[in-house]
N, C-alpha and C positions, 0 to 999 in steps of 0.2 A: 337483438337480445344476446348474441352469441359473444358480438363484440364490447360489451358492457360486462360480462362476464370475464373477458380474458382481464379488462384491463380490473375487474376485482381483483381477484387472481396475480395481476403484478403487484397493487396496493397490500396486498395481506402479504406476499411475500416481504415486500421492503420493511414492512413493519415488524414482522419478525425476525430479519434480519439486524433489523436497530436495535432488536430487545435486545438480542444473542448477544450484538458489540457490548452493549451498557454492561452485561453480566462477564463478559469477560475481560472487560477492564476490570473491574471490581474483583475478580476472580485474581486476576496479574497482581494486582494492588497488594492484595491481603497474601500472596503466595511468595512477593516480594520479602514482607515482612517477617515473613517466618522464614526465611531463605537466611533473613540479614541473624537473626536472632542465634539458627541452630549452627549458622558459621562464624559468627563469633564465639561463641562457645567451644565447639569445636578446637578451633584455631588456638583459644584460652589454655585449654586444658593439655592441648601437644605443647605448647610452650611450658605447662609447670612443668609435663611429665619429660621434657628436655633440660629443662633446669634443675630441676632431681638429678637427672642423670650427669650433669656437668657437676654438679656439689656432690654427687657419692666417689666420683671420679678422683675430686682436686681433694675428698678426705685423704686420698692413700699417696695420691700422688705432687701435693701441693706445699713439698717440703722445698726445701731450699737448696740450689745446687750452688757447691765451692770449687772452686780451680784450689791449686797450688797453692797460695799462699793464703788462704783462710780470707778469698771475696768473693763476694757473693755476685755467681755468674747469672740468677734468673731462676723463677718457678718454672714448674711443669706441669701445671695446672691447665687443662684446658678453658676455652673463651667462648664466651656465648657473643657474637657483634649479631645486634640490632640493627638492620637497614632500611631505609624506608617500603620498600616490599617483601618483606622478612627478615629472614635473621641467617648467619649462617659458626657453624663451629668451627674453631681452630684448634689448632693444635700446634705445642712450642717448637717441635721441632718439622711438622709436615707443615705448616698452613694452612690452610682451610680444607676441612676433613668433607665436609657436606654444607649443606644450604639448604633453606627450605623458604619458600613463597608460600605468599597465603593466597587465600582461598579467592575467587574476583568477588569484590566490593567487601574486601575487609584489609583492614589500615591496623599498621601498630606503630605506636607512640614512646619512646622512651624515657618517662621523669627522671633525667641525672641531671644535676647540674653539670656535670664536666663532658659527657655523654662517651665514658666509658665503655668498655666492655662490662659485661657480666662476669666475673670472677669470682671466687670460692676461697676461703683460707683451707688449713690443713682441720681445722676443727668446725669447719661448712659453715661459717660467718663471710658476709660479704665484705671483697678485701678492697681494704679502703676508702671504706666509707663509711659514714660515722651513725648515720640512720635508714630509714626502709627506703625503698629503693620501688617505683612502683614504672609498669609496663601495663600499656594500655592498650587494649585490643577492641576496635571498633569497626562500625558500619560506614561506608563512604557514603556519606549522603544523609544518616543516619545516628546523629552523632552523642541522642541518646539511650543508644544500643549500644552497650559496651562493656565487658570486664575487665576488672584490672587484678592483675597479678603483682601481687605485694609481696617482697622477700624483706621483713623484718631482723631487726639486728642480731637478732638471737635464731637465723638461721632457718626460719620457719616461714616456706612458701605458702601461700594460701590463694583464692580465687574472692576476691570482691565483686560482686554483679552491680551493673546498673540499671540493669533492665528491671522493670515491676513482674 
């Protein structure tokens, strides 16, 4: 009798042990999801509040420097470069001031045709290009989880989501 019992006793554990797995897959799963979601956003929102700060920047400073003879030696504007694992700032005359990586399992995308820098005129329109200009911040794996940050010709950042 004794031994008929022990081996219940292993049966019921194994069993609950398989339940435990199943729930905590599904627990990873769904813990995933919202992992991908609150760090793309995240990640979204440091990059406007980074690009504000590069466009209030190149308002004061994104005039145009002359040598001697009245040529035009270059702005003073700082650069936002997009990299495939983030992005980092420059500056005209230090080069690269900071850097910033994103978060793991989040990717950004840059829509340029020419795949520029980020740059700013003197009156916070983007310089040299003729229409909106969008960056895209997504989930690896995940691809539709994502917002994009739109800097419109008229200077004005905003946050596009993808997600429902």
């Amino acid at each position: 009798m004794h031994a008929r019992m022990r081996g219940m006793a292993l049966v019921e554990m194994l069993v609950g042990m398989s339940v435990f797995a199943v729930l905590l897959g599904a627990a990873l799963s769904l813990g995933r999801g919202v992992y991908a979601r609150v760090a793309v956003h995240y990640e979204a929102m440091r990059l406007v509040a980074e690009l504000r700060r590069v466009q209030a920047i190149s308002r004061t400073t994104a005039t145009a420097l002359y040598v001697l003879d009245r040529r035009r030696a270059g702005l003073r504007a700082p650069l936002l470069v997009i990299r495939p694992g983030g992005y980092d700032i420059h500056h005209h005359t230090e080069g690269r001031i900071r850097g910033h990586d994103m978060l793991p399992l989040v990717r950004i995308e840059h829509d340029n045709r020419n795949e520029h820098p980020v740059a700013f005129e003197s009156n916070g329109e983007i310089a040299g290009e003729s229409s909106n200009m969008t960056i895209r911040v997504y989930a690896a794996g995940k691809k539709e989880v994502y917002e994009d940050v739109v800097i419109d010709r008229a200077a004005r950042i905003r946050l596009a989501r993808g997600t429902p």
